[in-house]
N, C-alpha and C positions, 0 to 999 in steps of 0.2 A: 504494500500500500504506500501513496504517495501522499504527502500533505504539502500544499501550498501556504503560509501564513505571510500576509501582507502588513503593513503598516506605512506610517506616513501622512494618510490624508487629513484632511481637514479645509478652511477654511482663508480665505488668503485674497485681498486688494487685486486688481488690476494691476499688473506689473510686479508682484511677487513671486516669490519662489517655493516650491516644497520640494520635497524628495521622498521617492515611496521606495520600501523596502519589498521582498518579499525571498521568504526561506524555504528550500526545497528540502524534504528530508525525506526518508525511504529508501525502498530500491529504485535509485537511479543509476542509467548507464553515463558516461562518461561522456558519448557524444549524444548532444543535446543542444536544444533550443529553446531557450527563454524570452519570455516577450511581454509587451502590456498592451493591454487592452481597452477600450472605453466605450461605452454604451451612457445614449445622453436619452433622457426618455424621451418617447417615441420615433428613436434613432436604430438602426442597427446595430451593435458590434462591430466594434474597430479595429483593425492593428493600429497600434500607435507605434510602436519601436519593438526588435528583435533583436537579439544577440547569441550565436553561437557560441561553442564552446572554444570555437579558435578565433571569437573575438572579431567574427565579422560582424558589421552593424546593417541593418535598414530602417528607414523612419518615413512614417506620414509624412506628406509635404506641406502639410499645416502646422506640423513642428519642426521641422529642419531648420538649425539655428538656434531654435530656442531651448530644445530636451537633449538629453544626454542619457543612452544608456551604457551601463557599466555590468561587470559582474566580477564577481569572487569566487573561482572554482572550485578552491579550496571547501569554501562553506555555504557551497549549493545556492550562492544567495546574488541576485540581481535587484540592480536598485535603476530610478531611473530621477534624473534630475532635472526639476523642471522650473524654468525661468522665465520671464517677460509672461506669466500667464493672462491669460483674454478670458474675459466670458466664457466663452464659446470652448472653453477647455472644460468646462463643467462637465462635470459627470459620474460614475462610476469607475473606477479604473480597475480591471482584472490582471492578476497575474496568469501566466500560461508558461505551462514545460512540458514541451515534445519529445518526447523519449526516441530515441533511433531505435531502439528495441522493439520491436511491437509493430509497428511504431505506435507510442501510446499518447495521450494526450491528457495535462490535468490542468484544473482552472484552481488558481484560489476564491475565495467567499466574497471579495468583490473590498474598493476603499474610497467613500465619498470624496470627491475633490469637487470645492465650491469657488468659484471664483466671482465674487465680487463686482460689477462696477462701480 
């Protein structure tokens, strides 16, 4: 079994910043891909930014410039940092890890991000 735990969101001005965490633990394989996600209601699910495990990146082009994703392979854990936030960044934001194994896929429980104007 895989568990995603996220943290991070909250509450935050036009033009600030937050940064979401989230921890992979279980059996995970090695090669993998982590990613975030965001659903604004009555929106679809997003990608917002990915990161494999060698560190290649891709991002929405509504965030390039402004989000930064990272990870730590050591401790399963991908963060993703988020700056110059808009409105319109509102939302839900999910963690997600793609297992190459399987290939398998898990979500975490989801972390309100509220952006102000």
């Amino acid at each position: 079994q895989v568990h995603l735990v996220e943290s991070g969101g909250g509450l935050v001005q036009t033009g600030g910043s937050l940064r979401l965490s989230c921890a992979a633990s279980g059996n995970i394989s090695r090669i993998n891909t982590m990613g975030w996600y965001r659903q604004a209601p009555g929106r679809q699910r997003e990608l917002v930014a990915a990161i494999t495990n060698g560190a290649y990146t891709t991002y929405a082009d509504s965030v390039k410039g402004r989000f930064t994703i990272s990870r730590d392979n050591a401790k399963n854990t991908v963060y993703l940092q988020m700056n110059s936030l808009k409105p319109e960044d509102t939302a839900v934001y999910y963690c997600n890890l793609a297992d190459a194994l399987g290939p398998r896929y898990y979500w975490g429980q989801g972390t309100q991000v509220t952006v102000s104007s």
